[in-house]
VOPAGU-2260 file (C-alpha; in pm, 1 decimal, decimal comma):
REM VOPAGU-2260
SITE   aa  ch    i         X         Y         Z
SITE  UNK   A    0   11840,2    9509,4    9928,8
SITE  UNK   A    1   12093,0    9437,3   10218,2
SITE  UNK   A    2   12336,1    9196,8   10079,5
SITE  UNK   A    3   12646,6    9344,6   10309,2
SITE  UNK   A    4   12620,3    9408,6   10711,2
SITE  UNK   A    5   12930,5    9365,9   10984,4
SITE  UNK   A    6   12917,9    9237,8   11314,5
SITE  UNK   A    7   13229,3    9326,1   11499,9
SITE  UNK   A    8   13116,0    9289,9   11871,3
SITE  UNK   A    9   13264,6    9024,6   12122,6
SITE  UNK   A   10   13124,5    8682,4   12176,7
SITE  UNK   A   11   13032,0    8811,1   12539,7
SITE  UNK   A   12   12828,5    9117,4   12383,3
SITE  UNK   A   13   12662,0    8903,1   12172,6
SITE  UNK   A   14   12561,7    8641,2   12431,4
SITE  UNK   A   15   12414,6    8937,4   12634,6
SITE  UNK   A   16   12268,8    9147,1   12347,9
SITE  UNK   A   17   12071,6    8812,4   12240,7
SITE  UNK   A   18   11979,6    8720,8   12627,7
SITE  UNK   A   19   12102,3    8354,8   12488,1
SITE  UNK   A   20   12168,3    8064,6   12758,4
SITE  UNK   A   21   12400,5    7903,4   12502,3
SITE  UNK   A   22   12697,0    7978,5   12283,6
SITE  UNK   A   23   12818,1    7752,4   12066,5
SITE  UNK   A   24   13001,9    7973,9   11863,8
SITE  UNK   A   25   13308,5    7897,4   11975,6
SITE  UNK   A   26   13618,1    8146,0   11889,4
SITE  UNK   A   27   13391,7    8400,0   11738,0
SITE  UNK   A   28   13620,8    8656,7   11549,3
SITE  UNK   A   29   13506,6    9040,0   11461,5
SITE  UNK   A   30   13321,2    9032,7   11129,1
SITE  UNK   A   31   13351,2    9329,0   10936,7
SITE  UNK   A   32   13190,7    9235,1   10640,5
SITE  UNK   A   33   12963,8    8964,9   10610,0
SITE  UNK   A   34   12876,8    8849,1   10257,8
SITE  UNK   A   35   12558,4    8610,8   10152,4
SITE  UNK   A   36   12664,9    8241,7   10189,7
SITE  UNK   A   37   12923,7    8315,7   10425,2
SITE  UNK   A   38   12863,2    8205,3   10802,2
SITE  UNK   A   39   12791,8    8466,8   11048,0
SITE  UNK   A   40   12603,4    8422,5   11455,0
SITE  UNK   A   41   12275,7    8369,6   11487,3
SITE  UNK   A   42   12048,3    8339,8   11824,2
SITE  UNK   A   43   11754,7    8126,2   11790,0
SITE  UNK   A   44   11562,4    7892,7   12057,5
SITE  UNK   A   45   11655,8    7524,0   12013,4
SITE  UNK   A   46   11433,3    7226,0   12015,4
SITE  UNK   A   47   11529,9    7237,2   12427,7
SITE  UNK   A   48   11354,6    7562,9   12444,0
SITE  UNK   A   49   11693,7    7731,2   12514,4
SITE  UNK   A   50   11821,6    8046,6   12355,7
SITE  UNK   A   51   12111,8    8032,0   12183,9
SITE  UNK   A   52   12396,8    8154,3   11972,1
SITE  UNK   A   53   12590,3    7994,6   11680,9
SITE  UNK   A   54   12686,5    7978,5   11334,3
SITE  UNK   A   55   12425,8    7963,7   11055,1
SITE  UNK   A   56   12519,8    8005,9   10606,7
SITE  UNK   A   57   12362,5    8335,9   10528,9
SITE  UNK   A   58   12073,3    8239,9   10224,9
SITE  UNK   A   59   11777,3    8024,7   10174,4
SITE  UNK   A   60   11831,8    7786,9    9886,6
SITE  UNK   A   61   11687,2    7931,0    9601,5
SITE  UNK   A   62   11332,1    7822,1    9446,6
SITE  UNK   A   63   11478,3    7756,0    9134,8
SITE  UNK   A   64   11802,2    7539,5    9091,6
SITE  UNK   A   65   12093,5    7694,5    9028,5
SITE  UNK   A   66   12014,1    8026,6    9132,8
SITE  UNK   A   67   12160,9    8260,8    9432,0
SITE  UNK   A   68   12104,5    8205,3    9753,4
SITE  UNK   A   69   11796,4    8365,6    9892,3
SITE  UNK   A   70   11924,4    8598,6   10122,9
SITE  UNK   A   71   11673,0    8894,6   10205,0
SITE  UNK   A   72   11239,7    8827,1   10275,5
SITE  UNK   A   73   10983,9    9105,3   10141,0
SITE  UNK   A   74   10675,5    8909,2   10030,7
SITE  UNK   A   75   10559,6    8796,9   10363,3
SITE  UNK   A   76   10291,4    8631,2   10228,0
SITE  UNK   A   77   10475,3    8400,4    9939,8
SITE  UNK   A   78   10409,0    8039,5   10006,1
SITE  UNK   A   79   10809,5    7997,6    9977,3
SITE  UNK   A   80   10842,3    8167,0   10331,0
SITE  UNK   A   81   10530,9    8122,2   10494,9
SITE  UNK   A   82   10586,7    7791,6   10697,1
SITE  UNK   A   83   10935,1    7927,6   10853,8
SITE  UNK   A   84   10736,4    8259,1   10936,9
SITE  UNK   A   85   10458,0    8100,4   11100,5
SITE  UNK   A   86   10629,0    7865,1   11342,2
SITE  UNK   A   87   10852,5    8007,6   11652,3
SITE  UNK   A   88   11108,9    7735,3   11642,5
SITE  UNK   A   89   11194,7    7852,0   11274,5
SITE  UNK   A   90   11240,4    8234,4   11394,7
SITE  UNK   A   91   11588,6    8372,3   11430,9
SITE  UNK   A   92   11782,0    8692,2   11498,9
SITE  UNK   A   93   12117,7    8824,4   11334,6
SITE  UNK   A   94   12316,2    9017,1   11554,3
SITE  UNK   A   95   12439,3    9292,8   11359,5
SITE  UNK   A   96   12661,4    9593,4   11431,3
SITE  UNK   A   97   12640,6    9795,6   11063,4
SITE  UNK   A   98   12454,4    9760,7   10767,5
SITE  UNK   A   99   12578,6    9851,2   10394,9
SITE  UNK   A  100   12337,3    9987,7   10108,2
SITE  UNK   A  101   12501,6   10165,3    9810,9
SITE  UNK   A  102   12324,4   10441,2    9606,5
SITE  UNK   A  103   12068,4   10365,6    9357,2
SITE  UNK   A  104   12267,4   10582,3    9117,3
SITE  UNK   A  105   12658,8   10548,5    8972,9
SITE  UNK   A  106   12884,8   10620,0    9090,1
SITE  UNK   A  107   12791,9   10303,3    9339,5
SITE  UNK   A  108   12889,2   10420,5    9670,0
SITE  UNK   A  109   12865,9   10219,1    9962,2
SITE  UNK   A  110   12701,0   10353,0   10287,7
SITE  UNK   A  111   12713,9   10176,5   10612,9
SITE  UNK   A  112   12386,4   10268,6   10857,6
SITE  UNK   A  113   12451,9   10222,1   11292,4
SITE  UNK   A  114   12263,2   10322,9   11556,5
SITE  UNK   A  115   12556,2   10555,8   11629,9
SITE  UNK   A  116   12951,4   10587,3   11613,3
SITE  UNK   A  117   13030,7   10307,8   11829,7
SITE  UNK   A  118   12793,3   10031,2   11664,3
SITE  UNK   A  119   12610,4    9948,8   11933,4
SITE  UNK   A  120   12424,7    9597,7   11865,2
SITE  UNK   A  121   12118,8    9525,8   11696,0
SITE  UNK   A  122   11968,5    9262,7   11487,4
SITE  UNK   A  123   11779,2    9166,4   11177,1
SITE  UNK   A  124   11443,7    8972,3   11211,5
SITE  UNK   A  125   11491,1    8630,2   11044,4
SITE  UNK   A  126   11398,8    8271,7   11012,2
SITE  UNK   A  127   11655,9    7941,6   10973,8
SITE  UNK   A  128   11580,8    7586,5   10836,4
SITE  UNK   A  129   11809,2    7277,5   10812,4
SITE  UNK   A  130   11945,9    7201,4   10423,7
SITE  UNK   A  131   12171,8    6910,3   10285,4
SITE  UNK   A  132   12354,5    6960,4    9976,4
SITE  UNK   A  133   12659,0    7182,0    9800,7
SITE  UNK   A  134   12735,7    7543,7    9959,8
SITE  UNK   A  135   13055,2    7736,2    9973,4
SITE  UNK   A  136   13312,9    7439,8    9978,7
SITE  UNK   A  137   13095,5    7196,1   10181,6
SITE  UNK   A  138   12838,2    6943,5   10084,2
SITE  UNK   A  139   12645,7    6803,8   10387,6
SITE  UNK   A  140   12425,2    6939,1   10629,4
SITE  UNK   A  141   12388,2    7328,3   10668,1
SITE  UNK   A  142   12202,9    7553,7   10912,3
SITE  UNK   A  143   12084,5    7827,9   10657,4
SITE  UNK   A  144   11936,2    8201,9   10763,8
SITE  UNK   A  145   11790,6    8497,7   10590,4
SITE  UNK   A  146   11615,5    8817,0   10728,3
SITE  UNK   A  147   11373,1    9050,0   10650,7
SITE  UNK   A  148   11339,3    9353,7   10478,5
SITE  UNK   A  149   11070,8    9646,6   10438,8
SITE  UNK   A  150   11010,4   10000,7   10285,0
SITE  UNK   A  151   11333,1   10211,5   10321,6
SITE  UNK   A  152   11286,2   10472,6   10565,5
SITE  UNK   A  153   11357,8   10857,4   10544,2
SITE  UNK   A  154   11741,2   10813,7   10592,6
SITE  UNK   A  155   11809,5   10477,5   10409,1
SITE  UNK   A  156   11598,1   10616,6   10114,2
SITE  UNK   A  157   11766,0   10890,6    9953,1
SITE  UNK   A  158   12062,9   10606,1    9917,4
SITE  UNK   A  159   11835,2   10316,0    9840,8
SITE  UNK   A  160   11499,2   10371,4    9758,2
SITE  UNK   A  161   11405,3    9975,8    9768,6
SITE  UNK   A  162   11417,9    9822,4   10142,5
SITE  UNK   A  163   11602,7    9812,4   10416,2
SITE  UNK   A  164   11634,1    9539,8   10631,5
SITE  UNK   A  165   11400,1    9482,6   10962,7
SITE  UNK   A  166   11589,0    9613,3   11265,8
SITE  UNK   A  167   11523,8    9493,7   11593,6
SITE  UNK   A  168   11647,2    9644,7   11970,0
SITE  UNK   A  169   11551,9    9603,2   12328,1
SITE  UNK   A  170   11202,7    9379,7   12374,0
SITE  UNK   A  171   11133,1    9336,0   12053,5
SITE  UNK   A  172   11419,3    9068,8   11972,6
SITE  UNK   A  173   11211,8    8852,5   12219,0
SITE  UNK   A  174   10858,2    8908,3   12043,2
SITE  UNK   A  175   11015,1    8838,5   11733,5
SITE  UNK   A  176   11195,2    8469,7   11871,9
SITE  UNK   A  177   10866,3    8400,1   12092,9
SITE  UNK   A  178   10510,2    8565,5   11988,1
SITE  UNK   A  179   10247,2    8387,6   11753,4
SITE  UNK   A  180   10249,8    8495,2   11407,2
SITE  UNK   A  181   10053,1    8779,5   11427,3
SITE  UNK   A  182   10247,5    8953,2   11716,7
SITE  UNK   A  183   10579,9    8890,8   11551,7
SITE  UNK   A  184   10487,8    8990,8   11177,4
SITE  UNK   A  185   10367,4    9294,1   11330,8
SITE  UNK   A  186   10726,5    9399,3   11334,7
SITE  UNK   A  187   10809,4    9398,2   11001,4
SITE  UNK   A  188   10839,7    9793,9   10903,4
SITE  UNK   A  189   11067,8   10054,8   10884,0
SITE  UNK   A  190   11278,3   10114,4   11177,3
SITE  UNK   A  191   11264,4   10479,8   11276,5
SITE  UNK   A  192   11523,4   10678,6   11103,4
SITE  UNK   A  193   11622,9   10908,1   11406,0
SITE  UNK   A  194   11860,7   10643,2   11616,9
SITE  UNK   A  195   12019,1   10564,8   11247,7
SITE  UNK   A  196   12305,9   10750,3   11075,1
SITE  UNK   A  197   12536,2   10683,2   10821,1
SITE  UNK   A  198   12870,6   10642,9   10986,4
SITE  UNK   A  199   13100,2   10478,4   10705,5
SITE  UNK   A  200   13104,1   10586,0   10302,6
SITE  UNK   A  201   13331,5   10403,4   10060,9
SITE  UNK   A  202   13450,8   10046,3   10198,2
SITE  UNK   A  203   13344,2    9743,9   10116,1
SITE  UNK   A  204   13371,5    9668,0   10539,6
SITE  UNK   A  205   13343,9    9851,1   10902,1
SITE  UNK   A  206   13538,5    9784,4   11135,3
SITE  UNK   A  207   13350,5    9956,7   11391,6
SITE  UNK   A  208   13449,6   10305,2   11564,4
SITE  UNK   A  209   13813,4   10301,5   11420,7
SITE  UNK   A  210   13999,6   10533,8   11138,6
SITE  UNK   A  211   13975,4   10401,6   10815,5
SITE  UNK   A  212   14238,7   10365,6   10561,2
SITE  UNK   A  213   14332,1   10666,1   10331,3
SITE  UNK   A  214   14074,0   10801,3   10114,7
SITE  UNK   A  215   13751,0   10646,5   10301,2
SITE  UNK   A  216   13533,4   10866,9   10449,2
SITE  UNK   A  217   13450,1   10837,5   10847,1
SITE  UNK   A  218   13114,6   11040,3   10899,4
């Protein structure tokens, strides 16, 4: 499962990649390593009907109290997710630059998947809801997000034989924020392994198309 991804674009690449009419992300700093229930952009269409970008807390509260937040979707049809599938308004995207699975096998090695060497944007396929109560330091109101995930495919498998998360590019971040159901679910499979490659092994973040520190491995 994808618990680790980076998103070290600008603000402005973001706004375009996501075709958003709003930012409200204000001073939006490089994130090399995003972590479940830490905040990271997301573009969603807002009760005006307008596309937009800000910050959501990455996990679903958990069924069960007291357990980790819910951060990755497989069973599409589980009665815990099917309401914020169904419904538009409840569909987001994560912009995303990397993503990090480590091998099934020890020693655990972590391997970060782009389209290429220079990151070039993407996102995952998720849905949001509102939430009140405790997470991270706050306890109050939260905008909460998780994404998809579906069979590994030919690349991502050899390092984790699981899932991988649902990758979207070009017109099919739209279908995903605006089609019925149907449509939009129709999305949820492996993304083809031929624009992927691993371009990071070792560190726990990417920084994008830079050198990395002594003794990590830039592919």
């Amino acid at each position: 499962m994808c618990n680790l991804y980076s998103m070290t674009k600008s603000r402005e690449a973001v706004v375009a990649f996501t075709r958003a009419m709003r930012d409200r992300t204000a001073n939006q700093p490089p994130l090399p390593a995003i972590f479940p229930d830490q905040l990271a952009p997301i573009a969603r269409t807002a009760k005006d009907g307008v596309r937009e970008v800000l910050n959501m807390r990455w996990g679903f509260p958990p069924p069960q109290q007291g357990g980790r937040p819910v951060t990755n979707i497989r069973n599409l049809k589980s009665s815990f997710w099917r309401g914020w599938l169904a419904e538009p308004r409840f569909r987001c995207i994560a912009p995303a630059t990397s993503f990090c699975e480590y091998t099934d096998t020890r020693p655990k090695t972590a391997h970060w998947f782009a389209l290429d060497d220079t990151r070039p944007l993407f996102a995952f396929a998720g849905v949001w809801r509102p939430w009140r109560g405790l997470r991270g330091k706050e306890d109050g109101e939260h905008l909460l997000f998780a994404f998809l995930t579906t069979e590994a495919n030919d690349l991502v498998r050899p390092i984790h034989a699981q899932a991988m998360p649902v990758m979207l590019t070009g017109e099919d971040v739209d279908v995903w924020l605006d089609a019925p159901e149907k449509e939009a679910l129709a999305l949820a499979k492996p993304f083809s392994a031929a624009p992927l490659k691993i371009v990071l092994s070792g560190p726990r973040e990417d920084h994008g198309a830079t050198s990395p520190p002594t003794g990590e491995t830039l592919l």
